[in-house]
PQR file of N, CA, C, O and H, with PARSE charges and radii, in Angstrom:
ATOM      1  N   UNK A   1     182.133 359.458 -56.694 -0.4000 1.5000
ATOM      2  CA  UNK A   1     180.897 359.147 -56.003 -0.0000 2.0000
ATOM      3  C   UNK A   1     179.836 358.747 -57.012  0.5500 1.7000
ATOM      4  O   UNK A   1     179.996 359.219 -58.137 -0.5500 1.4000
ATOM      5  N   UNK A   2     178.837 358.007 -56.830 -0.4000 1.5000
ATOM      6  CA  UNK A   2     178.000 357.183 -57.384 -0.0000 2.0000
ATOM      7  C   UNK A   2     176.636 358.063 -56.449  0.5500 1.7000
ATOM      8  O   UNK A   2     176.564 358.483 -55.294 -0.5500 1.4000
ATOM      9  H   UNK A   2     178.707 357.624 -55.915  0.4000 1.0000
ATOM     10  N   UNK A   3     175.552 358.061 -57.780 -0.4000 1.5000
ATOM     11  CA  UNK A   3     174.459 358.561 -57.066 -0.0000 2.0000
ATOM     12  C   UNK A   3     173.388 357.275 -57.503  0.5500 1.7000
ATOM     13  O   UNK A   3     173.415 356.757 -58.619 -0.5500 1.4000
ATOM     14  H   UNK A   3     175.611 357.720 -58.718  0.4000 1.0000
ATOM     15  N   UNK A   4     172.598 356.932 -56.583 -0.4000 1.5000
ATOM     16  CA  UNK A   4     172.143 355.543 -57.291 -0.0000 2.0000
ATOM     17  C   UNK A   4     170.753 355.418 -56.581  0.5500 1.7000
ATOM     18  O   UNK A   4     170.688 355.521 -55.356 -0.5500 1.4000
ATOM     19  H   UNK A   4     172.576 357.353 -55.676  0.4000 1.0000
ATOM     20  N   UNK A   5     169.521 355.174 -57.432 -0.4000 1.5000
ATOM     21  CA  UNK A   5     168.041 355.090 -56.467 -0.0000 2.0000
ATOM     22  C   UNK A   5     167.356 353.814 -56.926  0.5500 1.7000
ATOM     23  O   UNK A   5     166.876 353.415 -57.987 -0.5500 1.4000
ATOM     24  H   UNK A   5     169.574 355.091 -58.427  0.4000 1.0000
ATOM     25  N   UNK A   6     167.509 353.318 -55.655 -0.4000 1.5000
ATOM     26  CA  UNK A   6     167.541 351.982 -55.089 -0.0000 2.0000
ATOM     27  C   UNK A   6     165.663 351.467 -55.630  0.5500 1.7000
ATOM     28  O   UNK A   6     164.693 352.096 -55.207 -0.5500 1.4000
ATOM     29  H   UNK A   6     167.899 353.642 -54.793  0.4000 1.0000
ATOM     30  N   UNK A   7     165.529 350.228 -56.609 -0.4000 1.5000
ATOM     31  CA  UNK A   7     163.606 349.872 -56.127 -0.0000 2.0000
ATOM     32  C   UNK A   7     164.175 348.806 -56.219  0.5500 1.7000
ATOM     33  O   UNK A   7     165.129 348.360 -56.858 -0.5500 1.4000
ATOM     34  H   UNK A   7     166.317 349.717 -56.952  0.4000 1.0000
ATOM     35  N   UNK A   8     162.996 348.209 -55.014 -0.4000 1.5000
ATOM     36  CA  UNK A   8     163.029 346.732 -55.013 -0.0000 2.0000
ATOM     37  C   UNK A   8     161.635 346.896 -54.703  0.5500 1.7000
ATOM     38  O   UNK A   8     161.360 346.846 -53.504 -0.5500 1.4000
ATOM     39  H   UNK A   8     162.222 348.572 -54.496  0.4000 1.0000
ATOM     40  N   UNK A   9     160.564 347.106 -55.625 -0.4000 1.5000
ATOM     41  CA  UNK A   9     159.345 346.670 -54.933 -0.0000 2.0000
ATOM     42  C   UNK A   9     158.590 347.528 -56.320  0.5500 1.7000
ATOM     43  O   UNK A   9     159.419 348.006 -57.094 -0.5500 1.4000
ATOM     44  H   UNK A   9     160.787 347.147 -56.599  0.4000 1.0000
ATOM     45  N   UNK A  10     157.006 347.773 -56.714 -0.4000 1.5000
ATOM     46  CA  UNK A  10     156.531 348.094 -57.654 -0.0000 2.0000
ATOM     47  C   UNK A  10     156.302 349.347 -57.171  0.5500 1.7000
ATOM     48  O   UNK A  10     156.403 350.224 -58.029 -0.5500 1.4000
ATOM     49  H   UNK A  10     156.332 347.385 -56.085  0.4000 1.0000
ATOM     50  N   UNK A  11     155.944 349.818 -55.746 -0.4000 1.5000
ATOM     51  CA  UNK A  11     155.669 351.002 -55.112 -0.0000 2.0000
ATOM     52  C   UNK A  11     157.082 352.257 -55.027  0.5500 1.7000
ATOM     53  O   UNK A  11     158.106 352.082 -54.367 -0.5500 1.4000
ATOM     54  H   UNK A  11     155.862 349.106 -55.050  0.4000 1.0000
ATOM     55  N   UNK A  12     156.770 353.502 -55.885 -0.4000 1.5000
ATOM     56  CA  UNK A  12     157.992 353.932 -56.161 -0.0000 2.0000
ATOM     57  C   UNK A  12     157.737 354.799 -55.041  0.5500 1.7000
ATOM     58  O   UNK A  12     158.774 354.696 -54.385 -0.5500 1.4000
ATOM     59  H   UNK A  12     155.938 353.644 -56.421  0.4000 1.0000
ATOM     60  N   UNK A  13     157.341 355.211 -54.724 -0.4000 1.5000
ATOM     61  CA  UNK A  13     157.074 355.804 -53.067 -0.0000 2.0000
ATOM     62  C   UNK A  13     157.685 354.690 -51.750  0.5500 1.7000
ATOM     63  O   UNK A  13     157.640 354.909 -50.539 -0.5500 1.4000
ATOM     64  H   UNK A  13     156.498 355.294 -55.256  0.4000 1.0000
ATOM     65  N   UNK A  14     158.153 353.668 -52.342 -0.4000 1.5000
ATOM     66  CA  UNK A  14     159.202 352.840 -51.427 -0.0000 2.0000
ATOM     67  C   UNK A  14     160.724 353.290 -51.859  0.5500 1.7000
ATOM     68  O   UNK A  14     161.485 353.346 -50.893 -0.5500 1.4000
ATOM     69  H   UNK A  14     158.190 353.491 -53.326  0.4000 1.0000
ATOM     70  N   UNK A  15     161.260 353.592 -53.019 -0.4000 1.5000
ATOM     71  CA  UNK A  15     162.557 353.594 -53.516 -0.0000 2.0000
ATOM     72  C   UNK A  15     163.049 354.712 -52.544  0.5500 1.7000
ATOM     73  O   UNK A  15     162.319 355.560 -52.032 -0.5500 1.4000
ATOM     74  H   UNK A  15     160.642 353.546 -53.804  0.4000 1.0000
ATOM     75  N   UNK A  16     164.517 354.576 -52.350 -0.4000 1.5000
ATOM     76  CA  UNK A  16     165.522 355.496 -51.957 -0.0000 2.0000
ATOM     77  C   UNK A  16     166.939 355.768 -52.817  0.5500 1.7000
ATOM     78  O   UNK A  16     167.533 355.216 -53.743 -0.5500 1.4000
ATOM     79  H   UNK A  16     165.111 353.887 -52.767  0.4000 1.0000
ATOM     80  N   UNK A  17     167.126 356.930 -51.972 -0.4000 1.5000
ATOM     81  CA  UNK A  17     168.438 357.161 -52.931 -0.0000 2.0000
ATOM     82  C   UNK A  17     170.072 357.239 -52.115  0.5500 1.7000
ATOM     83  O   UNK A  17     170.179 358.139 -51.281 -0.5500 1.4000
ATOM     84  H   UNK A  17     166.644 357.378 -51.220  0.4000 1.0000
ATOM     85  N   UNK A  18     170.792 356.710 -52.247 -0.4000 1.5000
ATOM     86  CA  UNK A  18     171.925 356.713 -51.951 -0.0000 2.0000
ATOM     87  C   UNK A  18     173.419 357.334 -52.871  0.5500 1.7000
ATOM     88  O   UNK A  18     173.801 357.290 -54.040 -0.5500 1.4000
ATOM     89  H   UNK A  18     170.705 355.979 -52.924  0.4000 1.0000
ATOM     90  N   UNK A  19     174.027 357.998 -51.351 -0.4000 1.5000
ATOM     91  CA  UNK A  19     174.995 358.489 -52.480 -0.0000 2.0000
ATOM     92  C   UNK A  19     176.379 357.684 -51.715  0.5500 1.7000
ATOM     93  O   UNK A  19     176.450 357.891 -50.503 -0.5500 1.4000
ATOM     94  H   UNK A  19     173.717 358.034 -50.401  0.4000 1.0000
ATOM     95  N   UNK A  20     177.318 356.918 -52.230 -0.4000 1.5000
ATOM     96  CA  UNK A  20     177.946 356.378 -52.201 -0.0000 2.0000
ATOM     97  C   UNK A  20     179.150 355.972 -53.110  0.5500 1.7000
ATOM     98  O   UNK A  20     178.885 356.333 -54.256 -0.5500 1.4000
ATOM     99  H   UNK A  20     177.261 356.749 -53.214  0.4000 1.0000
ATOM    100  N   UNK A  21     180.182 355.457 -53.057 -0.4000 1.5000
ATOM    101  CA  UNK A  21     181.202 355.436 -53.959 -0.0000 2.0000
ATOM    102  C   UNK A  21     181.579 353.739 -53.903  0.5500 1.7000
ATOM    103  O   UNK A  21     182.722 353.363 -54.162 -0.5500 1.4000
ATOM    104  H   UNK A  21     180.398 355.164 -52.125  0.4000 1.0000
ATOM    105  N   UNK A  22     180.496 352.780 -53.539 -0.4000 1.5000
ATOM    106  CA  UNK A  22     180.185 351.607 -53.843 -0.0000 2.0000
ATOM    107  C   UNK A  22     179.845 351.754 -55.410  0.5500 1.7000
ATOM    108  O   UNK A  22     179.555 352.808 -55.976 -0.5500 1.4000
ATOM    109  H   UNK A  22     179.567 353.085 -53.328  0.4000 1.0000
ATOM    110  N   UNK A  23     179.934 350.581 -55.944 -0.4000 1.5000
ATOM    111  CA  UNK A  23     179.496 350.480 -57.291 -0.0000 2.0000
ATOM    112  C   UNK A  23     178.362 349.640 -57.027  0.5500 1.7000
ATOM    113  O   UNK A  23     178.089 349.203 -55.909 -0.5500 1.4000
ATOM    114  H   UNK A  23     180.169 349.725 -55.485  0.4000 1.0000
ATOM    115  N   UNK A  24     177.555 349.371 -58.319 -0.4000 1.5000
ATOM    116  CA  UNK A  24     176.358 348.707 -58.634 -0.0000 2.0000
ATOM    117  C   UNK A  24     176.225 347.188 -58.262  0.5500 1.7000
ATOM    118  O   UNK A  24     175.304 346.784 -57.552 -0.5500 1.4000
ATOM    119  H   UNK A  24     177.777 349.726 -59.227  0.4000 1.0000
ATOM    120  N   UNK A  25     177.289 346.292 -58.831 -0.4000 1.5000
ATOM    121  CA  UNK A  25     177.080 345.307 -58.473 -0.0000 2.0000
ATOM    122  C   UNK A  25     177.535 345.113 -56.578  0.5500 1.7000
ATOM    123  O   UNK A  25     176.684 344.474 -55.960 -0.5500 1.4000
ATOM    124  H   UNK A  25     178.037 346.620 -59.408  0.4000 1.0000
ATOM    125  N   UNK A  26     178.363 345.451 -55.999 -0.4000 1.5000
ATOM    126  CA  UNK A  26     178.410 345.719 -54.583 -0.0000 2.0000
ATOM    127  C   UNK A  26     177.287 345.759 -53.927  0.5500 1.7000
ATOM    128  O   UNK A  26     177.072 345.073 -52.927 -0.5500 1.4000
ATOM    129  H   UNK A  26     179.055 345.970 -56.501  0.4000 1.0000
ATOM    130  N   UNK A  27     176.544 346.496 -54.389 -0.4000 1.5000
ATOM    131  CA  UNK A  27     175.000 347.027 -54.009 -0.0000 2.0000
ATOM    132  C   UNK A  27     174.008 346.204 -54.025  0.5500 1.7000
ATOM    133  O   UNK A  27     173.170 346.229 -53.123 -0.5500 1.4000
ATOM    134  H   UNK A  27     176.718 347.053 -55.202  0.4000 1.0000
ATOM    135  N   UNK A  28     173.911 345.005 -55.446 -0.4000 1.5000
ATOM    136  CA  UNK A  28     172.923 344.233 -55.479 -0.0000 2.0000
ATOM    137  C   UNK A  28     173.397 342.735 -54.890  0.5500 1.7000
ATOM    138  O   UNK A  28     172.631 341.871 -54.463 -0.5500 1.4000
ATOM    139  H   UNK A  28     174.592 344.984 -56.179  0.4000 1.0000
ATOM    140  N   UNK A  29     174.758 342.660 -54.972 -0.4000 1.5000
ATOM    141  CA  UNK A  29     175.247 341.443 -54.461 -0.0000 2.0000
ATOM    142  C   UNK A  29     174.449 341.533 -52.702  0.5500 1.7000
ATOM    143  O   UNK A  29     173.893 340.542 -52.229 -0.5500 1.4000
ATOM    144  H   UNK A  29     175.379 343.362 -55.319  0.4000 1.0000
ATOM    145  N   UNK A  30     174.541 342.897 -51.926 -0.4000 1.5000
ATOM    146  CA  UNK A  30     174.382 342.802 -50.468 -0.0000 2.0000
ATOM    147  C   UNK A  30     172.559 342.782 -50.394  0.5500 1.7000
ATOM    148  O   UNK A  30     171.855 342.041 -49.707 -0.5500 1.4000
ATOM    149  H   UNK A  30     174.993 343.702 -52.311  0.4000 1.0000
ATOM    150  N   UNK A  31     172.203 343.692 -51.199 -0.4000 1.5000
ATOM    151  CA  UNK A  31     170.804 343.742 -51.171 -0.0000 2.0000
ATOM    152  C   UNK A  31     170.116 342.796 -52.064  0.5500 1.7000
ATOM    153  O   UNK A  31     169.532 342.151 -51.194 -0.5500 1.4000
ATOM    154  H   UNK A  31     172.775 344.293 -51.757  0.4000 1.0000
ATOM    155  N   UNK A  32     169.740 342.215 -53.238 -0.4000 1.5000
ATOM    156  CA  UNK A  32     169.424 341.236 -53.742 -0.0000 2.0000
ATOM    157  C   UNK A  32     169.124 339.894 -52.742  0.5500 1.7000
ATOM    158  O   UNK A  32     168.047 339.335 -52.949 -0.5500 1.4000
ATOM    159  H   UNK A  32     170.214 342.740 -53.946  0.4000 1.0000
ATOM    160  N   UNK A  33     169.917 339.381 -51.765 -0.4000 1.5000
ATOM    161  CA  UNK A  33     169.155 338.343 -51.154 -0.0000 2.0000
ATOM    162  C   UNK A  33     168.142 338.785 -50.122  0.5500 1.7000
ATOM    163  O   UNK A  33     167.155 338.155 -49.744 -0.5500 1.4000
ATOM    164  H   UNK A  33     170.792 339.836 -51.596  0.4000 1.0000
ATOM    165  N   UNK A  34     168.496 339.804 -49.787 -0.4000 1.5000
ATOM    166  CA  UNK A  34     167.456 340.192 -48.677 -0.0000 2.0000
ATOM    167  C   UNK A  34     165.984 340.593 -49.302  0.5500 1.7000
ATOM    168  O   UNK A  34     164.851 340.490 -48.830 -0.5500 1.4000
ATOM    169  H   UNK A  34     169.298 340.316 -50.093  0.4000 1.0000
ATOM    170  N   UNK A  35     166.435 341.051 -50.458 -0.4000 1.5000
ATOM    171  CA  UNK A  35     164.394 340.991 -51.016 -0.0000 2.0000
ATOM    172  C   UNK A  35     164.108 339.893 -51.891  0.5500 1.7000
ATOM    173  O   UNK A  35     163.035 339.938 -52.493 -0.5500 1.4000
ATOM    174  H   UNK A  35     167.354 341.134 -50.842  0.4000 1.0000
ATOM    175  N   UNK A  36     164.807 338.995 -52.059 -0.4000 1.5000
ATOM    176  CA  UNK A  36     164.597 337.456 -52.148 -0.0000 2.0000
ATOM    177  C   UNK A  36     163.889 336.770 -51.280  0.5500 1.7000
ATOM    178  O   UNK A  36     162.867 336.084 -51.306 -0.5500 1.4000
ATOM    179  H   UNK A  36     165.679 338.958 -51.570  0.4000 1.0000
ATOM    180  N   UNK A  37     164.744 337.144 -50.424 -0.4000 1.5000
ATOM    181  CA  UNK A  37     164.339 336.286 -48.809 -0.0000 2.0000
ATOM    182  C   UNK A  37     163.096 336.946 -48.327  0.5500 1.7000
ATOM    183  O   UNK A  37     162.466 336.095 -47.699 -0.5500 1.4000
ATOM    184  H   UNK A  37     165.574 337.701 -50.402  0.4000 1.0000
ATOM    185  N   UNK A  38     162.482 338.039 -48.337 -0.4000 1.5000
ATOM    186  CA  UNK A  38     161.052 338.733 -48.150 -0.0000 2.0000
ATOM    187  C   UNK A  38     160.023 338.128 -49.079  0.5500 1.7000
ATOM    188  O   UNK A  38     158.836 337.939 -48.810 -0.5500 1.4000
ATOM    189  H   UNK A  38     162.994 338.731 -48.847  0.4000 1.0000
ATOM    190  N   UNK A  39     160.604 337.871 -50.133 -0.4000 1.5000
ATOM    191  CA  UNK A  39     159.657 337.539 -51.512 -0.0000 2.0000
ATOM    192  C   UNK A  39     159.125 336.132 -51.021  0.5500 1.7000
ATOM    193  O   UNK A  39     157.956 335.862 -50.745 -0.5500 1.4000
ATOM    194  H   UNK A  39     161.567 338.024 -50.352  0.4000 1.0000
ATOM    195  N   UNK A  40     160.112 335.377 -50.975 -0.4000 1.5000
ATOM    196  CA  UNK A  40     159.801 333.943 -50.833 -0.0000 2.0000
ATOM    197  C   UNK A  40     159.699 333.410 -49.411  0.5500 1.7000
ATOM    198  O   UNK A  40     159.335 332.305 -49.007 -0.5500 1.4000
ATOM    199  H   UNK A  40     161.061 335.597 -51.200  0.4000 1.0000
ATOM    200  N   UNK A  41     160.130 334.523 -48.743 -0.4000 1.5000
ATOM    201  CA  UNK A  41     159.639 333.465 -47.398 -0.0000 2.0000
ATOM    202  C   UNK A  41     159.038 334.412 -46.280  0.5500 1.7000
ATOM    203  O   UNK A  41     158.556 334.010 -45.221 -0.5500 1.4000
ATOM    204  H   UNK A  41     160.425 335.420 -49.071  0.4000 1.0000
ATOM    205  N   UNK A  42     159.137 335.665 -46.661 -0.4000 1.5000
ATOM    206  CA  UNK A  42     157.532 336.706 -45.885 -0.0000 2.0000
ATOM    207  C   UNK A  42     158.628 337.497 -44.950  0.5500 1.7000
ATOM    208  O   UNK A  42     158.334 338.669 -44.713 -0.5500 1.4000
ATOM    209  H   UNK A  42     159.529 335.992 -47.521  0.4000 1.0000
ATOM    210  N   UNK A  43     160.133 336.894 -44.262 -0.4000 1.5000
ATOM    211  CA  UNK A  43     160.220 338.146 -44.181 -0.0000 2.0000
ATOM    212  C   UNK A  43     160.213 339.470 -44.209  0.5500 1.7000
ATOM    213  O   UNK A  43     159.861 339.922 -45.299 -0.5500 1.4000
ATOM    214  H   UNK A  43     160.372 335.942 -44.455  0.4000 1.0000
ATOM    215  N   UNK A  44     160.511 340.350 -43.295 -0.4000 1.5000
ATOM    216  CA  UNK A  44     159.891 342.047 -43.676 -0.0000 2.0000
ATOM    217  C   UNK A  44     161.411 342.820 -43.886  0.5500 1.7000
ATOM    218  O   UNK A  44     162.311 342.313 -43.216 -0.5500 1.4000
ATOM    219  H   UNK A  44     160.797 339.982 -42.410  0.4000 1.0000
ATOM    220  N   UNK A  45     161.759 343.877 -44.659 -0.4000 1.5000
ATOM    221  CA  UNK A  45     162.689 344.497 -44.055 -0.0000 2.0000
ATOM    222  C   UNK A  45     161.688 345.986 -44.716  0.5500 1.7000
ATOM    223  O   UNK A  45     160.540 346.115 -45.142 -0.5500 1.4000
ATOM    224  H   UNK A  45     161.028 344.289 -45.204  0.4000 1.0000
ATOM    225  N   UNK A  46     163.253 347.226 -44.434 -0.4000 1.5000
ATOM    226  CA  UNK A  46     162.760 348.216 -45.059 -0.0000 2.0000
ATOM    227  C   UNK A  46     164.025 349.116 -45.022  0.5500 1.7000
ATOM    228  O   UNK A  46     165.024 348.887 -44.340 -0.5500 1.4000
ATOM    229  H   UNK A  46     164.186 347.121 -44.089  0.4000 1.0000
ATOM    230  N   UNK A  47     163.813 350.316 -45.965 -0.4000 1.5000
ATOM    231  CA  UNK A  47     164.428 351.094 -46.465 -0.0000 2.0000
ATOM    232  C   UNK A  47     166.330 350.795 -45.469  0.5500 1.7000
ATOM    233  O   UNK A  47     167.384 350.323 -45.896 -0.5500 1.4000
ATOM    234  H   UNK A  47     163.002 350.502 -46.518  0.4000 1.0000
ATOM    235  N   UNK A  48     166.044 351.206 -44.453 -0.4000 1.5000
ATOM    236  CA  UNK A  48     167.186 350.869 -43.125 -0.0000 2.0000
ATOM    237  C   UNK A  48     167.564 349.967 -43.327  0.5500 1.7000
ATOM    238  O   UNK A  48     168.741 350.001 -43.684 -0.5500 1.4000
ATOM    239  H   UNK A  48     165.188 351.590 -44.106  0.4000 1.0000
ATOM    240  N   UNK A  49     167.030 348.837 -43.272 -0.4000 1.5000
ATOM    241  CA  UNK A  49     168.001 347.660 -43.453 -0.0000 2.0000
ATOM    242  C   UNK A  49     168.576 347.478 -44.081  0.5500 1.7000
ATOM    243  O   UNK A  49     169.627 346.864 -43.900 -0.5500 1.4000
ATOM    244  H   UNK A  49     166.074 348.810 -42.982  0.4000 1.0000
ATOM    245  N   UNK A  50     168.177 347.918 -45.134 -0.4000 1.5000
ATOM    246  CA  UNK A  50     169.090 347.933 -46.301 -0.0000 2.0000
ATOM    247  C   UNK A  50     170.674 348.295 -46.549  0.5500 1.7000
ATOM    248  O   UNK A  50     171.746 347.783 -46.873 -0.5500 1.4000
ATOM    249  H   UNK A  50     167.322 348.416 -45.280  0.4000 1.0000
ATOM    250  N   UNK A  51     170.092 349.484 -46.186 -0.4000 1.5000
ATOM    251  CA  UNK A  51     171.470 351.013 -45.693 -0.0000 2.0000
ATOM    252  C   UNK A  51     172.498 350.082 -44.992  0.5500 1.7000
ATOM    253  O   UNK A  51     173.622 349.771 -45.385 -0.5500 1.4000
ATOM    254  H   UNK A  51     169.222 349.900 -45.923  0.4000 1.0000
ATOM    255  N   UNK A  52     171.680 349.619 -43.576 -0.4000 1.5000
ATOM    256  CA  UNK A  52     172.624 349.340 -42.416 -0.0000 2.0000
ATOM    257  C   UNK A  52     173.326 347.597 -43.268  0.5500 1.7000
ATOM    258  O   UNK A  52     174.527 347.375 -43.114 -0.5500 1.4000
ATOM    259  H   UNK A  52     170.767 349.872 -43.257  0.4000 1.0000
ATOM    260  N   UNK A  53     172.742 346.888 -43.822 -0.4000 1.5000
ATOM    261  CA  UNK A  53     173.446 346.010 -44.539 -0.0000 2.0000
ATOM    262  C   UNK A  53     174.630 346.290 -45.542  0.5500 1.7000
ATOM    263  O   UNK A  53     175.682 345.658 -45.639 -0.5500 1.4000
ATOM    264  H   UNK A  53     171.766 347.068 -43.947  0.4000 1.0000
ATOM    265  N   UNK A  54     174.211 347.387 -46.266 -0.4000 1.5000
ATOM    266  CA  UNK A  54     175.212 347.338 -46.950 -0.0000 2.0000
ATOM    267  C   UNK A  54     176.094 348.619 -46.178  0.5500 1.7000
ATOM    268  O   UNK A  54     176.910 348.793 -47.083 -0.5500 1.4000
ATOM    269  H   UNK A  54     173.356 347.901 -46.187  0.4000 1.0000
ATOM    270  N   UNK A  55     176.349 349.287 -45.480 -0.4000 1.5000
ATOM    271  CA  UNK A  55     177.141 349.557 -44.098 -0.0000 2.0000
ATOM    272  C   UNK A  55     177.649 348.484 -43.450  0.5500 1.7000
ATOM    273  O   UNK A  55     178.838 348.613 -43.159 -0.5500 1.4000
ATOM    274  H   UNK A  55     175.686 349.146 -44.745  0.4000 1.0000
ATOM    275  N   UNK A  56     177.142 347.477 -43.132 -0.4000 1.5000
ATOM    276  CA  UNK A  56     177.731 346.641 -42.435 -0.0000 2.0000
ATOM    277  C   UNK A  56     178.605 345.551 -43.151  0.5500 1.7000
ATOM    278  O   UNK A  56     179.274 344.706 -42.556 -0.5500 1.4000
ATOM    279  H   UNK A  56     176.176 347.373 -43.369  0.4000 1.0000
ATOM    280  N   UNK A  57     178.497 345.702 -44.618 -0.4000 1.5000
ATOM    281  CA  UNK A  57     179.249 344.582 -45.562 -0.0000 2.0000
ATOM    282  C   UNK A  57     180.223 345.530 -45.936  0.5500 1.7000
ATOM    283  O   UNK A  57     181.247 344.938 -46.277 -0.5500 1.4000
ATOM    284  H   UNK A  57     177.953 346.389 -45.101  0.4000 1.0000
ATOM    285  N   UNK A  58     180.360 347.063 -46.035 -0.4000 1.5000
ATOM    286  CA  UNK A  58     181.450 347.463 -46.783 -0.0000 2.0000
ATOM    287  C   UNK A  58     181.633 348.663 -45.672  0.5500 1.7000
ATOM    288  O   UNK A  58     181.212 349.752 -46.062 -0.5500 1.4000
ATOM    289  H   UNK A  58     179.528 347.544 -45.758  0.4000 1.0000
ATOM    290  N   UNK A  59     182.249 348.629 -44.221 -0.4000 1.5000
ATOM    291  CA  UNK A  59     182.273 349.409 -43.252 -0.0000 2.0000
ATOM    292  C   UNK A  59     183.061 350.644 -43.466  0.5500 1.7000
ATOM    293  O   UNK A  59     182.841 351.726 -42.922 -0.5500 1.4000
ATOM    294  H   UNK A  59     182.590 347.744 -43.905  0.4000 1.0000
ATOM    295  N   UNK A  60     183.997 350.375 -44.308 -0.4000 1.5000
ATOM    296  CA  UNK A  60     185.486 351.385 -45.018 -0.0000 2.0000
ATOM    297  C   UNK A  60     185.102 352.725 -46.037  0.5500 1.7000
ATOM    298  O   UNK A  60     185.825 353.682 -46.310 -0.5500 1.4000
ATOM    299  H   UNK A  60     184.175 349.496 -44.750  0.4000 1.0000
ATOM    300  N   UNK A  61     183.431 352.383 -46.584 -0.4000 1.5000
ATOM    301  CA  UNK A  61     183.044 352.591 -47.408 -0.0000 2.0000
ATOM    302  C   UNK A  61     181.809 354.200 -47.268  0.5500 1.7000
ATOM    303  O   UNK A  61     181.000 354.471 -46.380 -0.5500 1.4000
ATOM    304  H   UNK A  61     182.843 351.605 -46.363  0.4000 1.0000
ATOM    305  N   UNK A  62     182.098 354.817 -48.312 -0.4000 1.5000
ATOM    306  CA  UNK A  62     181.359 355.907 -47.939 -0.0000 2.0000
ATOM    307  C   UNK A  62     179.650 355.932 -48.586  0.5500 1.7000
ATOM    308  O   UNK A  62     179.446 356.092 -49.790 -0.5500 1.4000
ATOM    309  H   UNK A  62     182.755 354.597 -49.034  0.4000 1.0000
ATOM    310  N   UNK A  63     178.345 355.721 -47.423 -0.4000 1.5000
ATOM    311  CA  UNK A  63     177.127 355.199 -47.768 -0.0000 2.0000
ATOM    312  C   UNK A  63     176.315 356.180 -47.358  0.5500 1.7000
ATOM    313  O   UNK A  63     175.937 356.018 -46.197 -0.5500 1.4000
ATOM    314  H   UNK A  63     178.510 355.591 -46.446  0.4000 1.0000
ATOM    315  N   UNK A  64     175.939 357.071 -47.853 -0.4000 1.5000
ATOM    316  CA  UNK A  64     174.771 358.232 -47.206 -0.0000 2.0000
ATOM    317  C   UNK A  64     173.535 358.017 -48.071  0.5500 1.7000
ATOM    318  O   UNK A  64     173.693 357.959 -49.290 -0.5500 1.4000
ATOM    319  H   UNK A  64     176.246 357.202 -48.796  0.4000 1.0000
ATOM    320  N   UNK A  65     172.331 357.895 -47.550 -0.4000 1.5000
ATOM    321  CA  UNK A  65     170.689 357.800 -47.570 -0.0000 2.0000
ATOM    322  C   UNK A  65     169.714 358.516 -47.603  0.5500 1.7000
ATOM    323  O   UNK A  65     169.183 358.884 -46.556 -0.5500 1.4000
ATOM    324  H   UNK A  65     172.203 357.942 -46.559  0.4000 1.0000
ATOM    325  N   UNK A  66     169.406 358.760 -48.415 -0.4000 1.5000
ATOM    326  CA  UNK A  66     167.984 359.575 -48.714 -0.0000 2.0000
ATOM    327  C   UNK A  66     166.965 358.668 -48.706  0.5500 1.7000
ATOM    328  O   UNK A  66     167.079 357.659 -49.402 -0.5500 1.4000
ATOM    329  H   UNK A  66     169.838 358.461 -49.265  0.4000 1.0000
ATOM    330  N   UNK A  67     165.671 358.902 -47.826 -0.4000 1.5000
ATOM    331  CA  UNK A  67     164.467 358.442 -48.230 -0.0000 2.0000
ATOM    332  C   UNK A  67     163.556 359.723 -49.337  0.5500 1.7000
ATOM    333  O   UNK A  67     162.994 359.394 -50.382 -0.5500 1.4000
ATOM    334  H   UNK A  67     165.578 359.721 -47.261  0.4000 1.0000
ATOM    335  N   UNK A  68     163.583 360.690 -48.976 -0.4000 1.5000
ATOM    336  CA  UNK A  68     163.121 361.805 -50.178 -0.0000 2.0000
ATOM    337  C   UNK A  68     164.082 362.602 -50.584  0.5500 1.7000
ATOM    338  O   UNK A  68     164.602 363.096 -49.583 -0.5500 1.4000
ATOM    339  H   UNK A  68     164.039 360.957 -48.127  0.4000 1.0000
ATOM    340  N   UNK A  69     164.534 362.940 -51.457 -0.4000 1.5000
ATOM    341  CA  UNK A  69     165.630 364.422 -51.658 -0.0000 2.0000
ATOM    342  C   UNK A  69     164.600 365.776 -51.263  0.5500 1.7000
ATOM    343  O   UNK A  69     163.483 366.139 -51.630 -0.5500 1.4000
ATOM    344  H   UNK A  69     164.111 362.539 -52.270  0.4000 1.0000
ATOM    345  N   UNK A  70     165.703 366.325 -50.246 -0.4000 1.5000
ATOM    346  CA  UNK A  70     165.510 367.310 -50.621 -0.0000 2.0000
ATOM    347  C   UNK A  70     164.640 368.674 -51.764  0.5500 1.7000
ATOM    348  O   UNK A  70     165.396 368.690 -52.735 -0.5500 1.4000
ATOM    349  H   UNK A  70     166.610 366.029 -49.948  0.4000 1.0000
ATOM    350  N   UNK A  71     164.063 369.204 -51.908 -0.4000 1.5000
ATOM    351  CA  UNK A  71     163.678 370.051 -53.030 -0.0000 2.0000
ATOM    352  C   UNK A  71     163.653 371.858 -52.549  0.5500 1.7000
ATOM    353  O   UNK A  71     163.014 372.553 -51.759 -0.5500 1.4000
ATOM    354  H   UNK A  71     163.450 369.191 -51.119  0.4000 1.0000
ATOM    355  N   UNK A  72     164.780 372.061 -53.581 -0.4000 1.5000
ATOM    356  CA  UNK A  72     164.605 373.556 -53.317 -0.0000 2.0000
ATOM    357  C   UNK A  72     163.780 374.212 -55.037  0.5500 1.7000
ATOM    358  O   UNK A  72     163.940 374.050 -56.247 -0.5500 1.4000
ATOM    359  H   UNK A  72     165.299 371.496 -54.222  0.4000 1.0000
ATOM    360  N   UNK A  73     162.852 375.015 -54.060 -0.4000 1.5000
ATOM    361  CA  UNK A  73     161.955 376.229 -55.215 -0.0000 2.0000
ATOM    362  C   UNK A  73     162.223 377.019 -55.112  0.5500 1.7000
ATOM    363  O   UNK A  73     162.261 377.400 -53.942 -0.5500 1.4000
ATOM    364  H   UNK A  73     162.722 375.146 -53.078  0.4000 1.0000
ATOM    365  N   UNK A  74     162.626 377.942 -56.120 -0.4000 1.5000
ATOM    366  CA  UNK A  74     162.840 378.683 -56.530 -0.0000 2.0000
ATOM    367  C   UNK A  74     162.376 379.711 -57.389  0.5500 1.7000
ATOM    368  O   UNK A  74     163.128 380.631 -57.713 -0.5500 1.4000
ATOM    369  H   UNK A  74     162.595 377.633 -57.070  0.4000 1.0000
TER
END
């Protein structure tokens, strides 16, 4: 398994984290055009779409999502 936290944007209060057993380039090949395509032509997406894209490109594949982790104090 691969633990991997996702930015596509300068706001790190946008990033998420995924735990998955996709590798890196898998990841940017599915996501990379889609914040291309926001950049340059105003589409919107967000955190979800993302997920559900790359869910929907590698269906076989094991993809779980964090928008915050968890925190245990102790």
């Amino acid at each position: 398994m691969n633990l991997f936290r996702i930015n596509t944007t300068a706001w790190h209060e946008e990033d998420f984290t995924i735990l998955t057993n996709l590798n890196q380039e898998q990841i940017t090949d599915v996501i990379t055009p889609i914040v291309n395509e926001e950049r340059n032509d105003g589409n919107c997406y967000d955190n979800d779409d993302l997920v559900s894209a790359l869910m929907k490109a590698y269906p076989n594949h094991f993809i779980t999502h964090y928008n915050e982790p968890e925190m245990i104090s102790i």
